[in-house]
C-alpha positions as CSV (number, residue, x, y, z in Angstrom):
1,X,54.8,219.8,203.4
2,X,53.9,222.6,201.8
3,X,55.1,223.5,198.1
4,X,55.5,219.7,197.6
5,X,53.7,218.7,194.4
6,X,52.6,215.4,193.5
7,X,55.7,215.2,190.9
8,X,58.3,216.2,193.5
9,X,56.8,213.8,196.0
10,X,57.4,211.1,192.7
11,X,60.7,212.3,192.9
12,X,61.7,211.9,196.4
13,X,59.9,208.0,196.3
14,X,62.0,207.5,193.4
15,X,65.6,208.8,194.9
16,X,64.6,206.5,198.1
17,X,64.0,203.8,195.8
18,X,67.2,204.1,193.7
19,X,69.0,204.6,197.1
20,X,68.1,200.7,197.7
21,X,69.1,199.5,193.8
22,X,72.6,201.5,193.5
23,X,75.5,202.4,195.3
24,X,75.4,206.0,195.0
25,X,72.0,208.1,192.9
26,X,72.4,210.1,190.0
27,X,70.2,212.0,187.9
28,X,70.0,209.2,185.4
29,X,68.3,206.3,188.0
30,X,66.2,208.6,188.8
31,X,64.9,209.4,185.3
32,X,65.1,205.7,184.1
33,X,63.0,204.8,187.4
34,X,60.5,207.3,186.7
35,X,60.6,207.2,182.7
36,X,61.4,211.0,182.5
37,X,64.2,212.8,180.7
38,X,67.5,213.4,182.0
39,X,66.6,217.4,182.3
40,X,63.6,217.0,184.0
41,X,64.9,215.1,186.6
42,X,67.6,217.6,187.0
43,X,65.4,220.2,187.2
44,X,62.9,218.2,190.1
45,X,66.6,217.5,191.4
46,X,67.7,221.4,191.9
47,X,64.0,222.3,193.2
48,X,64.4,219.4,195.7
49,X,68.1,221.2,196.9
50,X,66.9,224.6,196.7
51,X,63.9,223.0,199.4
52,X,66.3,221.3,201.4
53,X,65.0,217.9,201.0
54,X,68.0,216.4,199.3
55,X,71.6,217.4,198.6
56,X,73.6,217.7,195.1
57,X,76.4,218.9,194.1
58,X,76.3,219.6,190.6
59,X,77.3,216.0,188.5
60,X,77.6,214.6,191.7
61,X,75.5,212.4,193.2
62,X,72.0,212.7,195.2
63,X,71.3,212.2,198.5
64,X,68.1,212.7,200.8
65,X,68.5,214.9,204.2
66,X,66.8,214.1,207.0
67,X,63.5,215.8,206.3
68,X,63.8,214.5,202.5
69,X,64.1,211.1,204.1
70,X,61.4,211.3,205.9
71,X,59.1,212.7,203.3
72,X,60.3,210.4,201.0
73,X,59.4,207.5,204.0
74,X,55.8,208.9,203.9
75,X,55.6,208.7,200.5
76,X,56.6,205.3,199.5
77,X,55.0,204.3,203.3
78,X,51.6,204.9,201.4
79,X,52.4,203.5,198.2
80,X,53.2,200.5,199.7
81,X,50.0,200.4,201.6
82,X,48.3,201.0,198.7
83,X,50.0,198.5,196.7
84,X,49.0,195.9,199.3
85,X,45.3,196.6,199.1
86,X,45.3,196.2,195.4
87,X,47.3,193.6,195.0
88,X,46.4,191.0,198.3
89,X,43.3,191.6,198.7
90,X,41.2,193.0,195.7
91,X,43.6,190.6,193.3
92,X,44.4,193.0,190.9
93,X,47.4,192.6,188.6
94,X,51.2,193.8,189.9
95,X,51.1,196.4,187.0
96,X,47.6,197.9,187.8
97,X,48.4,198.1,191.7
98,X,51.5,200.2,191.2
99,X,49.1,202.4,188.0
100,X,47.0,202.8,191.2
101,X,49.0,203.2,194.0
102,X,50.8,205.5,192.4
103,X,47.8,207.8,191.4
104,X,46.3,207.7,195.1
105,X,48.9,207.8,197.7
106,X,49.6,211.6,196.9
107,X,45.9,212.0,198.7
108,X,46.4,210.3,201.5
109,X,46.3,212.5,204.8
110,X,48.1,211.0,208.0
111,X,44.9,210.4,209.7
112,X,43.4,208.3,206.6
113,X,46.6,206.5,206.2
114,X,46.5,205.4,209.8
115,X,43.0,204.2,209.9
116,X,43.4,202.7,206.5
117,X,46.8,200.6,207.4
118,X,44.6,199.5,210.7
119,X,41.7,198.5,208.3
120,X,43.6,196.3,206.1
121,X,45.7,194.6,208.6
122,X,42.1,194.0,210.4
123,X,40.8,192.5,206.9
124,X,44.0,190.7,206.6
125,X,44.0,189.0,209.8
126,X,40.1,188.2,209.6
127,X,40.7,186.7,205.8
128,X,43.5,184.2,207.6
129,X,41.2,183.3,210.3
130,X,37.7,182.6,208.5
131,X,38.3,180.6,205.2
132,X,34.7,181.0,204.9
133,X,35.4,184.7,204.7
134,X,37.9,184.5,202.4
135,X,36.5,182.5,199.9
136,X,33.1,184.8,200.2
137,X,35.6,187.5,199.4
138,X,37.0,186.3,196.6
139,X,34.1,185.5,195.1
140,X,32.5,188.7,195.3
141,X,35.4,190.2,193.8
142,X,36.0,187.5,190.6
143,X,31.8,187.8,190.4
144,X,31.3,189.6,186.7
């Protein structure tokens, strides 16, 4: 979408999150999930609204429209893609594949996304069904 910066895209992942961990959103899950300050999550809030990817009333609470939901979808969609990658099958720590997923999956087209997604669940299936594989895998990847 255009005019959707990496920060507001962080914003609308965040919202779709919070949707799942409380009742209602507010301002402040969505600054304590994304370790910002109360203002600048009101202002990503008010830039959101004034897009029409989420509604807000003002000290009321936040909610996604349809075409916020489904950017927000996108977005956490290629975070958890990500996430997967770094965290089933290179190993890496839960902290790190977040740090990562987080940095990438603002640079992931539809097209990429799509071929990546089939190329892990093709390595995933493959690592199940060659133990040979697998443990060549792994020890490429714990190989200093």
């Amino acid at each position: 979408m255009a005019g959707l910066t990496e920060g507001l895209e962080d914003y609308l992942e965040a919202i779709l999150i919070c949707e799942k961990e409380h009742r209602f959103v507010r301002t402040k899950h969505i600054a304590e999930k994304l370790d910002v300050s109360s203002p600048s999550a009101h202002a990503a809030v008010k830039e959101l609204t004034r897009m029409g990817l989420v509604e807000h009333e003002s000290y009321g609470y936040i909610e996604l429209t349809p075409k916020g939901r489904k950017e927000a979808e996108n977005v956490y969609g290629r975070h958890r893609v990500l996430y997967r990658f770094f965290s089933e099958i290179l190993g890496l720590p839960p902290e790190t594949s977040e740090a990562n997923a987080c940095g990438i999956e603002h640079h992931f087209d539809d097209l990429t996304l799509m071929k990546f997604t089939k190329f892990l669940d093709f390595l995933t299936r493959k690592l199940k069904e060659n133990e040979e594989f697998d443990e060549e895998l792994e020890r490429v990847l714990t190989d200093e």
